[in-house]
C-alpha positions as CSV (number, residue, x, y, z in Angstrom):
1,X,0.0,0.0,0.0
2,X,1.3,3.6,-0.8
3,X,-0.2,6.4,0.9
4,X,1.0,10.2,0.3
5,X,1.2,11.8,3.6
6,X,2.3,15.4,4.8
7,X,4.7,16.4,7.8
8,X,0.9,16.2,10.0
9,X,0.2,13.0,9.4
10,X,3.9,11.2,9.3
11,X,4.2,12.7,12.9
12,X,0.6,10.9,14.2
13,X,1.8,7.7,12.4
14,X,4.9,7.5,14.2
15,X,3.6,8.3,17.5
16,X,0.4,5.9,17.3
17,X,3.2,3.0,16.1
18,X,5.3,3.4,19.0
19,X,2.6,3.8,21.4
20,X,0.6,0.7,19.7
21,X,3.3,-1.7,19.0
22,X,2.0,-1.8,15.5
23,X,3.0,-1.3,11.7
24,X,2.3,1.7,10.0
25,X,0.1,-0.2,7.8
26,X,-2.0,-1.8,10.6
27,X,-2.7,1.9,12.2
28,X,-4.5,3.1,8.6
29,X,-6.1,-0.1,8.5
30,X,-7.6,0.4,11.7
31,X,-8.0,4.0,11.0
32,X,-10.5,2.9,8.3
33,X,-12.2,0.1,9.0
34,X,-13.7,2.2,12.5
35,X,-14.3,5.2,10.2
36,X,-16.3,2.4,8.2
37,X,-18.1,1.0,11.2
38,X,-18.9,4.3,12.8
39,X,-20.6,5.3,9.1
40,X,-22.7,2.2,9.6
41,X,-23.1,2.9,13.1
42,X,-24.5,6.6,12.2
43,X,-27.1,5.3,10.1
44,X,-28.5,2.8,11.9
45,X,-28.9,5.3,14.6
46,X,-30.8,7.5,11.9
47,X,-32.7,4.5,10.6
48,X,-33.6,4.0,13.7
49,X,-34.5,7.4,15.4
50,X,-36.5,8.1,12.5
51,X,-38.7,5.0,13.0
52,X,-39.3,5.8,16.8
53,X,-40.6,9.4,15.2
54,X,-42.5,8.2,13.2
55,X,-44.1,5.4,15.6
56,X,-44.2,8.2,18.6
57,X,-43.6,10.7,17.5
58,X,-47.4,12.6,18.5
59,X,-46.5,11.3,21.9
60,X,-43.7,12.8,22.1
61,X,-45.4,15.9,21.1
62,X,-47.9,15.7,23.4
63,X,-45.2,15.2,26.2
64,X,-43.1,18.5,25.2
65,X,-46.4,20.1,25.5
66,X,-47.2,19.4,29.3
């Protein structure tokens, strides 16, 4: 894998390797497979937020209004 970085980003990679234990390649591969899972995460949150609105949300209303 090549990967461009600038002066930022080489300084984060070498202190997360040193503090980890782990390659340079392994800390991006982490790096994006929780940016991955977090973007699933986000909308199944949304998915499901917006299903409890729609199932209550007039209760809810209600609610805010006593």
């Amino acid at each position: 894998m090549t990967v461009r970085t600038d002066p930022e980003m080489e300084e984060a990679l070498t202190a997360l390797t040193q503090a980890e234990g782990a390659s340079r390649q392994e800390i991006i591969r982490r790096a994006v497979l929780d940016r991955y899972e977090r973007r699933g995460h986000r909308a199944r949150v949304k998915s499901a937020s917006q299903s409890m609105l729609d199932r209550w949300g007039d209760v809810l209303d209600r609610l805010g209004r006593a």
